[in-house]
N, CA, C and O atoms as a GROMACS GRO file, in nm:
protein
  380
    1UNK      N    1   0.085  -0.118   0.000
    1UNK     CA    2   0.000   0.000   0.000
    1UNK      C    3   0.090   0.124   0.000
    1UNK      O    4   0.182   0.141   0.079
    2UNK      N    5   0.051   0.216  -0.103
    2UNK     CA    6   0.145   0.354  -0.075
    2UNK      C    7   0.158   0.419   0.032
    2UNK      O    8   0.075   0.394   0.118
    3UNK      N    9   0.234   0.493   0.056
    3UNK     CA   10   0.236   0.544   0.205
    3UNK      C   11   0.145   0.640   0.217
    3UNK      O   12   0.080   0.635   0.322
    4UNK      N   13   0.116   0.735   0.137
    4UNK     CA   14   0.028   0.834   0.175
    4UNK      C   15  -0.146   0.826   0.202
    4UNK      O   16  -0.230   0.884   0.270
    5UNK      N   17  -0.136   0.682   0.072
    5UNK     CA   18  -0.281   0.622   0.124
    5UNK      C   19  -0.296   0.548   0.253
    5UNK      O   20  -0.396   0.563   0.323
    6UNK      N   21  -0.173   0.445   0.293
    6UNK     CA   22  -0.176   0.421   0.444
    6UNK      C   23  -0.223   0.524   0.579
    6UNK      O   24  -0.299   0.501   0.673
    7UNK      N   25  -0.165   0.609   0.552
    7UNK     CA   26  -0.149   0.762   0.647
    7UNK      C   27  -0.309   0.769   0.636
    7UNK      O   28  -0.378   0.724   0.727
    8UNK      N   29  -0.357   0.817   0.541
    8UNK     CA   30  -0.527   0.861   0.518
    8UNK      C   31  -0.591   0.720   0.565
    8UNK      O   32  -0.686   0.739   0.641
    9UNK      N   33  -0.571   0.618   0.547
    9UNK     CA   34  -0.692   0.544   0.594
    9UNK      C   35  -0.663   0.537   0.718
    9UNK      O   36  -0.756   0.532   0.798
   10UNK      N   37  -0.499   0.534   0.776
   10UNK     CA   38  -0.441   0.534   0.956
   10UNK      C   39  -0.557   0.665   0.996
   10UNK      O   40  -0.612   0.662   1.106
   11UNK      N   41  -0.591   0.785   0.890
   11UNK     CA   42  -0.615   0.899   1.017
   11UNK      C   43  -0.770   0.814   1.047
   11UNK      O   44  -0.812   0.781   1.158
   12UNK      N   45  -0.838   0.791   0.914
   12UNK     CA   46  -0.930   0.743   0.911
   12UNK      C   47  -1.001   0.605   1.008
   12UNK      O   48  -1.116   0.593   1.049
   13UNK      N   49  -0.871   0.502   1.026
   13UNK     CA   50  -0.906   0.444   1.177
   13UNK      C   51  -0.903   0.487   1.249
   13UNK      O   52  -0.978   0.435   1.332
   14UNK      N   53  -0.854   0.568   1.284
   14UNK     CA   54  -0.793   0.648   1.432
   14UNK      C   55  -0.970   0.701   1.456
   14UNK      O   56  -1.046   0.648   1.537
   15UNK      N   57  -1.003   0.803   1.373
   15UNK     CA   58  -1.111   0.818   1.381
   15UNK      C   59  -1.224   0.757   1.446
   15UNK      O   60  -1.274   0.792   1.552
   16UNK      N   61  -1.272   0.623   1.341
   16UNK     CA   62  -1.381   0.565   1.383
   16UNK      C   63  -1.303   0.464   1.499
   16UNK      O   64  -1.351   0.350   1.498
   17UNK      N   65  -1.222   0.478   1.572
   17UNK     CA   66  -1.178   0.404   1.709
   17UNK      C   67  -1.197   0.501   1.799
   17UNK      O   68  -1.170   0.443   1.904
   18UNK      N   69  -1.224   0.602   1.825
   18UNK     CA   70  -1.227   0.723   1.915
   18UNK      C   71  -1.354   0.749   1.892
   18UNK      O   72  -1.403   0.797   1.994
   19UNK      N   73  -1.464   0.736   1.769
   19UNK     CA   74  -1.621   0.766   1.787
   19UNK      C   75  -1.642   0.628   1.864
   19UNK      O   76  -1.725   0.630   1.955
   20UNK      N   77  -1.571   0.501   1.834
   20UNK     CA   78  -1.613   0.392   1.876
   20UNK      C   79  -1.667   0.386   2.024
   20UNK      O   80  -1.767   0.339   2.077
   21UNK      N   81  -1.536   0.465   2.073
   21UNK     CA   82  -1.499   0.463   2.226
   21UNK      C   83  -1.607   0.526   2.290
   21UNK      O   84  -1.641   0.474   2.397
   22UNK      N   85  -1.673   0.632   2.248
   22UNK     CA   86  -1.719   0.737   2.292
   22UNK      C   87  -1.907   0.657   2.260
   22UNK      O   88  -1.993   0.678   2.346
   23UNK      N   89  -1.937   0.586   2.156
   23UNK     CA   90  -2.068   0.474   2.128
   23UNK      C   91  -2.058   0.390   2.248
   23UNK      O   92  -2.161   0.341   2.294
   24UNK      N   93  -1.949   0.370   2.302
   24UNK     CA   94  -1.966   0.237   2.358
   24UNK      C   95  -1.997   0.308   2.558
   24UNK      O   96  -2.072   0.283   2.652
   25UNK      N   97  -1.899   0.387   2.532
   25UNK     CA   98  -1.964   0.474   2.678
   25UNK      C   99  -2.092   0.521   2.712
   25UNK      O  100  -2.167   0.519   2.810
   26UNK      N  101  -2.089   0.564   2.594
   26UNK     CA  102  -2.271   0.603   2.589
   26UNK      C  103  -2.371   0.494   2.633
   26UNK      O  104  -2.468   0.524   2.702
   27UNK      N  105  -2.339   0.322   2.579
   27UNK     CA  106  -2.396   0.216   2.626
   27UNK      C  107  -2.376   0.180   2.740
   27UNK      O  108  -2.440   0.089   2.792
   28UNK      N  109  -2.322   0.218   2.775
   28UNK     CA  110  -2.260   0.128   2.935
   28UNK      C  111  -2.382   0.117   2.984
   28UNK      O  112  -2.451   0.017   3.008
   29UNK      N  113  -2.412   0.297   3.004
   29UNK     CA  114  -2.592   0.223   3.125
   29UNK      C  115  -2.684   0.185   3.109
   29UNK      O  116  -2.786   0.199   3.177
   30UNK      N  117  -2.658   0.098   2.965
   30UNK     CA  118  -2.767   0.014   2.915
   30UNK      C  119  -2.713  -0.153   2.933
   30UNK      O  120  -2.770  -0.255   2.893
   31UNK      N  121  -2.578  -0.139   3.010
   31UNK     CA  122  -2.511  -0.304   3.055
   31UNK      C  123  -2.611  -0.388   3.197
   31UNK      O  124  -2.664  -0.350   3.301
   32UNK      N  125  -2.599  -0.480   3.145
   32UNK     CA  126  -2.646  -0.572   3.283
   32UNK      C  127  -2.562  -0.544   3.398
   32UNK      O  128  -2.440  -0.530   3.389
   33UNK      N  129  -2.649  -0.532   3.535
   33UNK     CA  130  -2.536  -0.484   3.629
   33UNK      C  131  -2.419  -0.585   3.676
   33UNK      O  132  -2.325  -0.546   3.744
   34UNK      N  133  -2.434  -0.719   3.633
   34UNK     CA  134  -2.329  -0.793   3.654
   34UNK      C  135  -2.214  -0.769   3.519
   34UNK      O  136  -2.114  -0.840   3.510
   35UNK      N  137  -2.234  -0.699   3.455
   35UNK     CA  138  -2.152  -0.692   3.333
   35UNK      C  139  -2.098  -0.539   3.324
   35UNK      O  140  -2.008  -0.511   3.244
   36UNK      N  141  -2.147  -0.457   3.394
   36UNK     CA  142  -2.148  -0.312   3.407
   36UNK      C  143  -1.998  -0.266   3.472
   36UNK      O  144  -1.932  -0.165   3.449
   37UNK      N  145  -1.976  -0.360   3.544
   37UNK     CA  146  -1.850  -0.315   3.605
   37UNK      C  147  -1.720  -0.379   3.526
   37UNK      O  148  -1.607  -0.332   3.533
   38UNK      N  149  -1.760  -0.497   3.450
   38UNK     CA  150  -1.638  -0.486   3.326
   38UNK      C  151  -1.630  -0.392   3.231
   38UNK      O  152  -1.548  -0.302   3.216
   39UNK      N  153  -1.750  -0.431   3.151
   39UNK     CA  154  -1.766  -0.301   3.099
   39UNK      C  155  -1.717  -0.172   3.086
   39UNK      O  156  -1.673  -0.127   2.980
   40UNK      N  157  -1.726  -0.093   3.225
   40UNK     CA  158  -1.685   0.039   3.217
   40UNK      C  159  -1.507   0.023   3.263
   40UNK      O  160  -1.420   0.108   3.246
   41UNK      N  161  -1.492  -0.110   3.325
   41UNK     CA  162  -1.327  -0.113   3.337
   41UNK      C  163  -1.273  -0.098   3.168
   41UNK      O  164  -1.190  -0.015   3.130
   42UNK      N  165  -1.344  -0.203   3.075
   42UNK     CA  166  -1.284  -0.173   2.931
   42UNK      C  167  -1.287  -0.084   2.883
   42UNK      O  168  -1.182  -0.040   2.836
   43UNK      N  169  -1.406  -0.010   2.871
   43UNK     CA  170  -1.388   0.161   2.827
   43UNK      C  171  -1.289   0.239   2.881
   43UNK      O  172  -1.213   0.314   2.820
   44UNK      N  173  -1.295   0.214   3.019
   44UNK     CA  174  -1.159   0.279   3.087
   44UNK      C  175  -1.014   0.245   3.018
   44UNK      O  176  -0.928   0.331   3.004
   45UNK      N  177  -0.996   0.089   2.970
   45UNK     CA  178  -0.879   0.090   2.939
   45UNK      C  179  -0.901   0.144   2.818
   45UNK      O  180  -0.879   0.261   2.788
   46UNK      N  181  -0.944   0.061   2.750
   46UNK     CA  182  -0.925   0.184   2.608
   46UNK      C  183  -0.926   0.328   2.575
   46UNK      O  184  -0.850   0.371   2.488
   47UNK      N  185  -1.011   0.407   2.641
   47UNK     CA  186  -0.970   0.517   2.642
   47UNK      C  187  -0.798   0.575   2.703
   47UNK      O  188  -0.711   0.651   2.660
   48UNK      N  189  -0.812   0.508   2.796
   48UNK     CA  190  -0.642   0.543   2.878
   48UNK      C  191  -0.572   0.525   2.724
   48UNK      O  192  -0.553   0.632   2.666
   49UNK      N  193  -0.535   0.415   2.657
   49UNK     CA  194  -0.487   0.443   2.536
   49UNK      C  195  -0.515   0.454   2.425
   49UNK      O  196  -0.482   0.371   2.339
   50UNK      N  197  -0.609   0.602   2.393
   50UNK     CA  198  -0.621   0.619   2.325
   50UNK      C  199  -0.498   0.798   2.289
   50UNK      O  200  -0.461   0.856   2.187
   51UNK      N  201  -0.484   0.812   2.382
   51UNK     CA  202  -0.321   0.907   2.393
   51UNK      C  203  -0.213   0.814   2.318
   51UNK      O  204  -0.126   0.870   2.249
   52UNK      N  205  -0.215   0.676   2.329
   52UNK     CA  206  -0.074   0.626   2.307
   52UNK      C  207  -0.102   0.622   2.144
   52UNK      O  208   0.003   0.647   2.084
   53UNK      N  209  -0.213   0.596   2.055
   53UNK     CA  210  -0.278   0.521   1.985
   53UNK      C  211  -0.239   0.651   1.892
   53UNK      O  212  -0.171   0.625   1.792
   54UNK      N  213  -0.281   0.810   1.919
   54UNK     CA  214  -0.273   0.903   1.852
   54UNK      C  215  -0.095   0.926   1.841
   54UNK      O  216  -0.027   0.964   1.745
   55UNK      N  217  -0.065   0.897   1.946
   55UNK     CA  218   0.116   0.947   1.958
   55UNK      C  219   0.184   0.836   1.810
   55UNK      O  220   0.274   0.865   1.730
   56UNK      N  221   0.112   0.725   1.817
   56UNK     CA  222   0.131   0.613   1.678
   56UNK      C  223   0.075   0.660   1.573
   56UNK      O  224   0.096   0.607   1.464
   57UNK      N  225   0.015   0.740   1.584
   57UNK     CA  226  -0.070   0.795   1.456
   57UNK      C  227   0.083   0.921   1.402
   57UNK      O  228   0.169   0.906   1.315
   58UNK      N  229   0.068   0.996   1.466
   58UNK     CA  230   0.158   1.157   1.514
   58UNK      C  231   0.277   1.057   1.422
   58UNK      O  232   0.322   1.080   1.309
   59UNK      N  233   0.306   0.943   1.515
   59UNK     CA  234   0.504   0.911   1.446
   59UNK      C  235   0.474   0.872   1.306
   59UNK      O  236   0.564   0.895   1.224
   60UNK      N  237   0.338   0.806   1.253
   60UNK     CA  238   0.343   0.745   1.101
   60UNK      C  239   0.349   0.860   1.021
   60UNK      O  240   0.404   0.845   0.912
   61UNK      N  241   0.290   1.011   1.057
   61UNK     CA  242   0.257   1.082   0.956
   61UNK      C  243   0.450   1.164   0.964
   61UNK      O  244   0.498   1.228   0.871
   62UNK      N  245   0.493   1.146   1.043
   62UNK     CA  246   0.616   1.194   1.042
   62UNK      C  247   0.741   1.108   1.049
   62UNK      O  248   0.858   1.145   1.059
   63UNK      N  249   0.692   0.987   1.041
   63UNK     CA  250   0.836   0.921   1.034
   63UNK      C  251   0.901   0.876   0.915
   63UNK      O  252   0.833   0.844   0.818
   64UNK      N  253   1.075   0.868   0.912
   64UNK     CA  254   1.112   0.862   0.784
   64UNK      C  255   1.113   0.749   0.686
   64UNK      O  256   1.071   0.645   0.737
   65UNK      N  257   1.147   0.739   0.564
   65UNK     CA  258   1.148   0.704   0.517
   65UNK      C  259   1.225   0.510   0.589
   65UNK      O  260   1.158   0.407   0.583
   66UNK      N  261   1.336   0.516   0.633
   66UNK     CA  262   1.398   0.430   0.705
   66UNK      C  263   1.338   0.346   0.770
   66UNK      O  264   1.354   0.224   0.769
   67UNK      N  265   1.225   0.445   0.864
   67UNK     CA  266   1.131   0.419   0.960
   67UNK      C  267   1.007   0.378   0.955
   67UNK      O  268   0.958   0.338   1.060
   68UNK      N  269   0.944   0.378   0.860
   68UNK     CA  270   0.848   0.361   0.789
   68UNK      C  271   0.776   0.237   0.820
   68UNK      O  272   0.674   0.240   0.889
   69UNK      N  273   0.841   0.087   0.758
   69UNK     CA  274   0.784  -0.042   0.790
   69UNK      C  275   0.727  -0.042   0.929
   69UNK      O  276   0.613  -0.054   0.973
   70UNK      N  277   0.874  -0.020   0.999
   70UNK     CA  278   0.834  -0.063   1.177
   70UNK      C  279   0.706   0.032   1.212
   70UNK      O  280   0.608  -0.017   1.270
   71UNK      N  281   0.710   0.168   1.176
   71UNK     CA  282   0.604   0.224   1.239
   71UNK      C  283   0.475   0.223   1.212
   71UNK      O  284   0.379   0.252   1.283
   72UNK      N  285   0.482   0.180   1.083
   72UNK     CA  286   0.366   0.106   1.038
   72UNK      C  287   0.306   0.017   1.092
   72UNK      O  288   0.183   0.007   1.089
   73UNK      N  289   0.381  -0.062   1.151
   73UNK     CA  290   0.355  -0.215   1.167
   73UNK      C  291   0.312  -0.172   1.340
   73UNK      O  292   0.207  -0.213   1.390
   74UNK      N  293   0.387  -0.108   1.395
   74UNK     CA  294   0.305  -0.054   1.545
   74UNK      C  295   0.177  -0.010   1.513
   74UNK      O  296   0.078  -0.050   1.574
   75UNK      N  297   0.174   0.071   1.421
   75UNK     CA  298   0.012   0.103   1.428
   75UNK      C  299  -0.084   0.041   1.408
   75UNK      O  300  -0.198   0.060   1.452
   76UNK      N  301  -0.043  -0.047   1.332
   76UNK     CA  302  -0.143  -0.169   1.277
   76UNK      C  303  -0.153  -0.247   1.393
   76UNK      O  304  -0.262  -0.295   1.424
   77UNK      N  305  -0.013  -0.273   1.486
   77UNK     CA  306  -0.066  -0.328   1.642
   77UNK      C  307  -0.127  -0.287   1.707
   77UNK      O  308  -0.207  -0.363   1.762
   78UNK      N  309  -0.127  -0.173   1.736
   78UNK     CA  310  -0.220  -0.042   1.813
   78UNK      C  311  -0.322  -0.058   1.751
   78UNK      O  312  -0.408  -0.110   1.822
   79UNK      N  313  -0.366  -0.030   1.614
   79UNK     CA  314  -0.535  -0.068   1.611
   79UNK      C  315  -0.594  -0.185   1.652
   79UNK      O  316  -0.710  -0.193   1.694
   80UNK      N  317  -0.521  -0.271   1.640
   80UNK     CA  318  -0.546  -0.396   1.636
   80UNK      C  319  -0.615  -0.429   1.816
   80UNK      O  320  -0.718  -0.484   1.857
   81UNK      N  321  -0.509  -0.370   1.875
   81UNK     CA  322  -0.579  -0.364   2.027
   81UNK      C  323  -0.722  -0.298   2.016
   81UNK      O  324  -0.825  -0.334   2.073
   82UNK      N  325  -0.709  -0.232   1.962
   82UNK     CA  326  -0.878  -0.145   2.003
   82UNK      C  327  -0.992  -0.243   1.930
   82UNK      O  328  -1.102  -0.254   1.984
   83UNK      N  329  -0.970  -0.302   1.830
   83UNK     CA  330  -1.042  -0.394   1.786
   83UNK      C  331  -1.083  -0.519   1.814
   83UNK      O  332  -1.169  -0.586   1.758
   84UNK      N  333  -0.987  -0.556   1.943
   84UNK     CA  334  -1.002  -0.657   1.972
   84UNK      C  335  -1.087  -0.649   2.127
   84UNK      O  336  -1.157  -0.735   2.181
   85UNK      N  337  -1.042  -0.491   2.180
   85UNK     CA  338  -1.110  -0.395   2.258
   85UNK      C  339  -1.275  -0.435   2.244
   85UNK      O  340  -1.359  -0.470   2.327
   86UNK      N  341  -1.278  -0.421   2.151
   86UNK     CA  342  -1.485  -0.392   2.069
   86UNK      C  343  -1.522  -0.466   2.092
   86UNK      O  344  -1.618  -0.473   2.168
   87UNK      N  345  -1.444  -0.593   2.021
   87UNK     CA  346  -1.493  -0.730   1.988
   87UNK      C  347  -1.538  -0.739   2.162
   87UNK      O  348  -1.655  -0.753   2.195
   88UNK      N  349  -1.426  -0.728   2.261
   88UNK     CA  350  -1.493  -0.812   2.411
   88UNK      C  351  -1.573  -0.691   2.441
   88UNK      O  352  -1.627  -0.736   2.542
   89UNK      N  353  -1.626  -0.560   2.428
   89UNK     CA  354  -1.711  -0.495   2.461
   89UNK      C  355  -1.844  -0.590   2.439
   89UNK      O  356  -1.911  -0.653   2.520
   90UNK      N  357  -1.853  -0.575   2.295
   90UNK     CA  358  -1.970  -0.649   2.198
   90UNK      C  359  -2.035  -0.749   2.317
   90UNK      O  360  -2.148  -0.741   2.366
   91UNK      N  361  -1.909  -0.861   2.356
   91UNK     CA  362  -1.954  -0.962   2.416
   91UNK      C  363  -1.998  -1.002   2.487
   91UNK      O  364  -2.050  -1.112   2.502
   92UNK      N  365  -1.978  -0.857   2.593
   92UNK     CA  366  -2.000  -0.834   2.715
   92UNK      C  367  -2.098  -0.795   2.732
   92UNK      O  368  -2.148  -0.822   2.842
   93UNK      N  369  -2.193  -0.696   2.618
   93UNK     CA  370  -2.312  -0.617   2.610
   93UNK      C  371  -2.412  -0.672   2.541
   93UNK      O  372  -2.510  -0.607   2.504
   94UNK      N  373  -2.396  -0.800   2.517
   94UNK     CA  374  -2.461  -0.888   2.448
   94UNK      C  375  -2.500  -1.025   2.527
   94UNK      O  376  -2.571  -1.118   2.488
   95UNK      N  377  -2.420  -1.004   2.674
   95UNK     CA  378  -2.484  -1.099   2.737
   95UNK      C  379  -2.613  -1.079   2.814
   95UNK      O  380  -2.667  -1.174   2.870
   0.00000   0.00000   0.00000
């Protein structure tokens, strides 16, 4: 993938992972109360990194040429957490 289209669809996850965050808070006080207190622990974590998530965003749009693969490849780890984030939200709010 070219780099500059990487960058645009990176801002573009970044995005819908931060409306995500903010959908899923909104649900909480619609969780079962036995599920309510995971729940809002996961929102908690994910939000806590969602600072680290943008700082991965910040290094792809500026890192060099050299640098490029690896920082790529963090970000794609970093989303990857928040997605996997959802997925146990989902599971949790679905029981």
């Amino acid at each position: 993938m070219e780099r500059n289209t990487f960058k645009e669809n990176a801002k573009s996850e970044i995005d819908k992972i931060f409306a995500k965050i903010d959908e899923h808070e909104a649900k909480k006080d619609n969780a079962k109360a036995e599920t309510k207190e995971r729940y809002n622990k996961k929102i908690a974590e994910l939000k806590s990194k969602k600072d680290e998530l943008q700082s991965k965003y910040n290094d792809l749009v500026n890192t060099t040429d050299e640098n490029w693969e690896e920082t790529k490849k963090s970000f794609s780890e970093s989303t990857e957490y928040f997605k996997n984030g959802f997925k146990e939200l989902f599971t949790l709010f679905s029981k």
